[in-house]
C-alpha positions in Angstrom: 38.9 -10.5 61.6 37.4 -13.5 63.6 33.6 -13.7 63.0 30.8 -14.4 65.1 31.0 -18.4 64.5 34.2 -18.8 65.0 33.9 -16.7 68.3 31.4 -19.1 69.4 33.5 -22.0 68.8 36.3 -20.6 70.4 34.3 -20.2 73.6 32.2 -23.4 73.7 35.8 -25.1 73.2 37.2 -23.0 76.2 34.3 -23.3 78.2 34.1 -27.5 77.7 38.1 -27.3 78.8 37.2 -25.5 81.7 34.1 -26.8 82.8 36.0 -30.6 82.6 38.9 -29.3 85.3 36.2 -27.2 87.5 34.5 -31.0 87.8 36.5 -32.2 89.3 36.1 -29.7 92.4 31.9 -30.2 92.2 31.8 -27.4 90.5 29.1 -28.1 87.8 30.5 -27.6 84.0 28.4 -24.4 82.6 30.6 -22.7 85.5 33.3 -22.8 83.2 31.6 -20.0 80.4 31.9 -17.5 83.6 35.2 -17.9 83.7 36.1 -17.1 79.9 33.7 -13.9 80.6 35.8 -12.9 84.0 39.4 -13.9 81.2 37.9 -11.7 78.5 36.7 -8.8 80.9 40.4 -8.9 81.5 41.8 -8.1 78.4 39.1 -8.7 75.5 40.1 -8.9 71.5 36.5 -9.7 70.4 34.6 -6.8 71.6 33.4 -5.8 68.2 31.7 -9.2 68.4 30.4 -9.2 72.0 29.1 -5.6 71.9 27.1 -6.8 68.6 23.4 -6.7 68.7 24.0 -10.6 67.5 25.9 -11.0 70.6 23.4 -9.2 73.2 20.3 -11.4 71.4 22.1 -14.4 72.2 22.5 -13.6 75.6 19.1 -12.3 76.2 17.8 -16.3 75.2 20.2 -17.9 77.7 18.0 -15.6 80.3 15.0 -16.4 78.8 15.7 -20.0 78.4 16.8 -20.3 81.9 13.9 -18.8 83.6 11.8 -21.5 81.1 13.7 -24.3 82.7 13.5 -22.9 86.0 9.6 -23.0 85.3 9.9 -26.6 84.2 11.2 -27.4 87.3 8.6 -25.6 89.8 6.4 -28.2 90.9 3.5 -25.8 92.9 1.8 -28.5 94.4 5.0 -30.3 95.9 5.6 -26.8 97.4 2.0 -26.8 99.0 2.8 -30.4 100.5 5.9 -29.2 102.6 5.6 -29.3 105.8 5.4 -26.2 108.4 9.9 -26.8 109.9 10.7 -26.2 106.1 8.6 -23.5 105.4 9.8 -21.4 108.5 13.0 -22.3 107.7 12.7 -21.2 104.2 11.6 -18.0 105.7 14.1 -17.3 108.5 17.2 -18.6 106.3 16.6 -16.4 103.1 15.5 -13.6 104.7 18.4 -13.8 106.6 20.6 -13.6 103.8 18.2 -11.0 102.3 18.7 -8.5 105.2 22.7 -8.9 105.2 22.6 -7.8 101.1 20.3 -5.4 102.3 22.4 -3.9 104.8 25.2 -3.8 102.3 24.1 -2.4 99.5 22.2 0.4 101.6 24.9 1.5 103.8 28.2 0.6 101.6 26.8 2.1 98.6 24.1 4.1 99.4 20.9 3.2 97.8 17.7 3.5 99.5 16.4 0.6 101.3 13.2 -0.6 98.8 16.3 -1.0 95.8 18.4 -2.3 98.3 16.1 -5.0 99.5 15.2 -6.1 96.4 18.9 -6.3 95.7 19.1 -7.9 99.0 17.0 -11.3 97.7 19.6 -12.5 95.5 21.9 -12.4 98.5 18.9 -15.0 99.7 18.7 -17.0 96.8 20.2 -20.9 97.1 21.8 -22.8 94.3 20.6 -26.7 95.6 21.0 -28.1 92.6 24.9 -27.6 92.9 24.5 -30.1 95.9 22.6 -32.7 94.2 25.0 -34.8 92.7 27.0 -34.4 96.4 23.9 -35.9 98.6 23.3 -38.7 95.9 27.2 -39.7 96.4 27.1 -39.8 100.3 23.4 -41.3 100.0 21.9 -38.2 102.5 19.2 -37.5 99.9 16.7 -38.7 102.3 18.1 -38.0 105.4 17.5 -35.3 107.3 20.1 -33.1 105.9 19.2 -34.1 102.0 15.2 -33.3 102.5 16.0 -30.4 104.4 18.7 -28.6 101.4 16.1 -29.9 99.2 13.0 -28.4 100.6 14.1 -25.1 101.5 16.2 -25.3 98.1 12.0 -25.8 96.4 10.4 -23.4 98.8 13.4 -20.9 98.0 11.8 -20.6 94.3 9.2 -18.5 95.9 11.7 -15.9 97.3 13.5 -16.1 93.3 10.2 -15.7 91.7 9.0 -12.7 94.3 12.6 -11.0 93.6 12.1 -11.2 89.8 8.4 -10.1 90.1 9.5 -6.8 92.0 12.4 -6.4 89.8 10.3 -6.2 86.7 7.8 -3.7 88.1 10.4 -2.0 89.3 11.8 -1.7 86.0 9.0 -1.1 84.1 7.5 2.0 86.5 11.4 3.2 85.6 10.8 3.0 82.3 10.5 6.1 79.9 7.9 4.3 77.9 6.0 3.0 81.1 2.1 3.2 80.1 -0.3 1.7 82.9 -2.9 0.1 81.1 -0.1 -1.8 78.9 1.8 -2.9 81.7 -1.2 -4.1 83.8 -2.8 -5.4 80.6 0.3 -7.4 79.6 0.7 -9.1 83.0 -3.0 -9.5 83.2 -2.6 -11.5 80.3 0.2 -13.8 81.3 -1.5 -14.4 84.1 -4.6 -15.6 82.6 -2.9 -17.4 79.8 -1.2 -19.6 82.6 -4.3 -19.8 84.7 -5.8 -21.0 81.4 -3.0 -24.0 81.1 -4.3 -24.7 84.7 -7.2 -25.9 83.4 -6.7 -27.6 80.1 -4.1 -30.0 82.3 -7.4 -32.6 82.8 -5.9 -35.4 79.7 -9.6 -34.7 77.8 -8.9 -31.2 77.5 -5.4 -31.0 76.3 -4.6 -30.9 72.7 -2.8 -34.6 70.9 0.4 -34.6 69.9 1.5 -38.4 68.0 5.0 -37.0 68.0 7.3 -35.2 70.6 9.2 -33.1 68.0 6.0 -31.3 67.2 5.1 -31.0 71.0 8.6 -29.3 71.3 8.0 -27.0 68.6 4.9 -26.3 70.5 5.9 -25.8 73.8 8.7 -23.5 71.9 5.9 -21.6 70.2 3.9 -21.1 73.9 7.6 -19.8 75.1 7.5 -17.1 72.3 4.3 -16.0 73.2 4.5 -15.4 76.7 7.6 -13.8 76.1 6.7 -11.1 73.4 3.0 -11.0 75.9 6.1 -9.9 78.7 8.0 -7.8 76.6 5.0 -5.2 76.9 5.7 -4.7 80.0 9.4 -5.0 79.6 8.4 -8.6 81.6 9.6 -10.8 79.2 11.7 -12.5 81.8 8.7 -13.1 84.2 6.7 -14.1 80.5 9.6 -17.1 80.2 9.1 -18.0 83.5 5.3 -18.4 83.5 5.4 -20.2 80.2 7.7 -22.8 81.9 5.0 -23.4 84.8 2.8 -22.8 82.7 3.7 -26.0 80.7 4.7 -28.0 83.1 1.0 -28.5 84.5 -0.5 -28.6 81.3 1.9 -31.7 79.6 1.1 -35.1 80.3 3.5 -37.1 82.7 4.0 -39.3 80.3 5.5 -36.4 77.7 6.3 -33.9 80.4 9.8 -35.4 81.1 11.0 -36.1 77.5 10.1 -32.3 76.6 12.3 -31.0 79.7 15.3 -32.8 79.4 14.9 -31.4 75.3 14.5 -28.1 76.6 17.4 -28.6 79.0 19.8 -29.6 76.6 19.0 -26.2 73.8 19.2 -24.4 77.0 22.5 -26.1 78.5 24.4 -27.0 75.6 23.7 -23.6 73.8 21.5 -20.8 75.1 23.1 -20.7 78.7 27.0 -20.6 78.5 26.8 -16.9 76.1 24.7 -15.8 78.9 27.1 -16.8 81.5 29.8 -15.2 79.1 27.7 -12.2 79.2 27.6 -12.1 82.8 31.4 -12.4 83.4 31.5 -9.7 80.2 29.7 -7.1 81.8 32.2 -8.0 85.6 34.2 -4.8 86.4 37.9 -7.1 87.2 39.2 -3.5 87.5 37.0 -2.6 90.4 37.0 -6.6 92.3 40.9 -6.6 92.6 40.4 -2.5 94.4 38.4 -3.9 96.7 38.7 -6.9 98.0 38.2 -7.0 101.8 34.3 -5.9 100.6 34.1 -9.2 98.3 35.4 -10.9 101.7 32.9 -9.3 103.8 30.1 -10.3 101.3 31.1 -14.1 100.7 31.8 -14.2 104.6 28.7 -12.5 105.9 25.9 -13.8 103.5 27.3 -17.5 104.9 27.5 -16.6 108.1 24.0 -15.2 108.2 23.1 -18.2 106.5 24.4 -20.5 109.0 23.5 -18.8 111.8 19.8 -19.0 110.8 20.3 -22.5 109.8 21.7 -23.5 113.6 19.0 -21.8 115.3 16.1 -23.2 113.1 17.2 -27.1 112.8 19.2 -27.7 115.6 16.5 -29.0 118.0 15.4 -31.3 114.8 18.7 -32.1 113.1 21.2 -31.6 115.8 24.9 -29.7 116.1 26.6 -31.7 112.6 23.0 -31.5 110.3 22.1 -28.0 111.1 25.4 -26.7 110.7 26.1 -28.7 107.0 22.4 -27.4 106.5 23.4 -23.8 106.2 26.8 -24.1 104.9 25.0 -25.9 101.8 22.6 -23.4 101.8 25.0 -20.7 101.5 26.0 -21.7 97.8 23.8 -19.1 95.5 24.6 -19.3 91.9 21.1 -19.4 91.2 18.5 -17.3 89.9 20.3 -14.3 91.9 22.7 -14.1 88.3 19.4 -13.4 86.4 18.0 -10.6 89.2 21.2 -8.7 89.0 21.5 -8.9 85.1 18.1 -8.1 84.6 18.9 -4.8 86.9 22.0 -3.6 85.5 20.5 -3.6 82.1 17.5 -1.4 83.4 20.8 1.0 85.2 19.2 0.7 88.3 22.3 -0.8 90.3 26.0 0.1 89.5 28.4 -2.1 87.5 30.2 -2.4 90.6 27.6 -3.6 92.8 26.9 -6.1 89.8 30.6 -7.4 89.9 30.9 -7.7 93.6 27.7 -9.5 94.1 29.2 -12.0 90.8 32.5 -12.5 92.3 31.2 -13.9 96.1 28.7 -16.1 93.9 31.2 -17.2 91.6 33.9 -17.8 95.2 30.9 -19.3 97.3 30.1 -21.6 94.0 34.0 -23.1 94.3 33.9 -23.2 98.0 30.8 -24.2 99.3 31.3 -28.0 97.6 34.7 -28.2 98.6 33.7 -27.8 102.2 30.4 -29.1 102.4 32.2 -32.9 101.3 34.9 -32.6 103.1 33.0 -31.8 106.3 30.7 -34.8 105.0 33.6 -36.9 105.2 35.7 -35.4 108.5 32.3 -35.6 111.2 31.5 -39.4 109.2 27.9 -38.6 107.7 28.4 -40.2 104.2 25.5 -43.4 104.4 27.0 -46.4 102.9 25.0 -46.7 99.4 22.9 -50.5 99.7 23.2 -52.8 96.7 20.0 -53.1 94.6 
């Protein structure tokens, strides 16, 4: 009988294999453990090993590392700088996508309309940093097109951090075990503990550290604690994503970069492929290959809406080409919307079928959206020739 090691081994190897071919479509790497979960919803011989608590622990640190990174990455002042086009646009675009999911989940499969919109916001939710490495190899990163992806793609964060705010108290007032003055005490906490990072960011205030490996074991130690802090208030999730904010203001510039790129690579190279594997573990193939003209309706009219909003809100600034790239770049959402459902399913508040269809349009839109957006780059002739430094 295979052990857990040797499972891990097995997938790591079949998800580098994967992830190498899927590259070559723009479709970033990690996208590859997904697809040894949808292969072993299929038909899986390791279940022993993937229904472990082991397993389930594993998985529950690729979330939590995820949301750290994602904290790493929110810059709160850069979002205060943009400017008033990309915050409407940030507004009319995801909520446009948020009120298609909505009207989905509400009317196809009946839940009432507060569950449903809060499902509806990782309909919303935009994957930019899929796009990236695409805008860097036509040069648009600061065109038009580029800031615009990019800015809504920040401002978006807000929407992903509202979504898993809502889904946590949503969760937690579910919960059996749900005590008021723990819950409101826990998240009182977290958010003074952050507030309190605020202001030890001044250099004279924060603590010395001569080396970065004992700066990473303490940044690892302020993870654990706004974590187990969460975990009172079944918020752990929202206690990994304050603690990644939280650090990111508080480390110096000239440390803050070294200790991300460290926490990147636990989270990338280890953490964050079993919790992809989860996610494609926990897919219903069954259930996707019954009903596939809704997984068509879904990818179709989440872009759609997307697009639509995209044309009406730029097209003035950007024009016909820019506003219409705009939203079909927009449209890709493997994002934070993975974590939302996840987090949601655990807590049995949405079906395992609303879970798998709401996977398979990401996991299709991830594929396709690249695909499209370079070629269309390429057809209309909006690649920038890159200067010579």
């Amino acid at each position: 009988m295979i052990n857990i090691f040797l499972f891990l081994a097995f997938v790591f190897a079949a998800t580098f294999i994967i992830g190498r071919i899927i590259e070559k479509f723009r479709v970033p790497w990690i996208f590859g453990a997904l697809l040894v979960g949808f292969l072993l919803a299929i038909k899986n011989p390791f279940s022993a090993i993937t229904s472990s608590n082991t397993f389930s622990f594993l998985a529950d640190l690729g979330l939590y590392f995820l949301l750290f990174v994602i904290g790493f990455e929110i810059d709160l002042k850069e979002m205060l700088k943009e400017g008033k086009f990309i915050v409407k646009s940030t507004i009319v675009i995801t909520l446009s996508g948020a009120l298609f999911g909505a009207l989905i989940i509400h009317f196809f499969f009946g839940y009432n309309w507060i569950l449903s919109s809060i499902v509806g916001l990782s309909f919303a939710t935009v994957g930019e940093a899929i796009l990236i490495p695409i805008l860097e190899e036509f040069s648009l990163v600061n065109t038009n097109l580029g800031r615009g992806i990019l800015g809504v793609g920040v401002l978006d964060d807000v929407f992903e951090i509202l979504a898993l705010i809502l889904v946590v108290l949503v969760i937690g007032v579910g919960a059996s075990n749900f005590n008021v003055i723990t819950v409101v005490g826990s998240l009182f906490i977290l958010l003074l503990l952050t507030f309190t990072f605020q202001l030890f960011r001044k250099e004279k205030l924060r603590f010395k550290f001569p080396d970065i490996e004992v700066l990473f074991f303490f940044s690892l130690a302020v993870l654990f604690v706004f974590i187990g802090i969460g975990e009172y208030a079944d918020a752990a999730s929202i206690g990994a994503l304050f603690a990644g904010i939280s650090l990111a203001t508080y480390l110096p510039k000239s440390r803050y970069t070294s200790i991300k790129e460290i926490v990147k690579s636990i989270c990338y190279g280890f953490f964050a492929p079993i919790f992809f594997l989860y996610v494609g573990l926990l897919t219903n193939m069954s259930y996707l290959l019954s009903a596939p003209v809704l997984i068509a309706v879904v990818v179709i009219g989440t872009s759609l809406a997307k697009i639509g909003a995209s044309y009406i809100m730029a097209y003035k600034k950007f024009g016909f080409k820019d506003s219409t790239l705009l939203g079909i770049g927009l449209s890709v959402r493997f994002s934070t919307s993975m974590i939302v459902i996840t987090l949601l399913l655990k807590a049995k508040l949405i079906s395992n079928e609303i879970f798998s269809v709401i996977v398979a349009s990401s996991a299709i839109l991830t594929f396709v959206i690249p695909i499209i957006f370079s070629y269309t780059i390429v057809k209309w002739g909006l690649a920038k020739k890159k200067t010579s430094s």
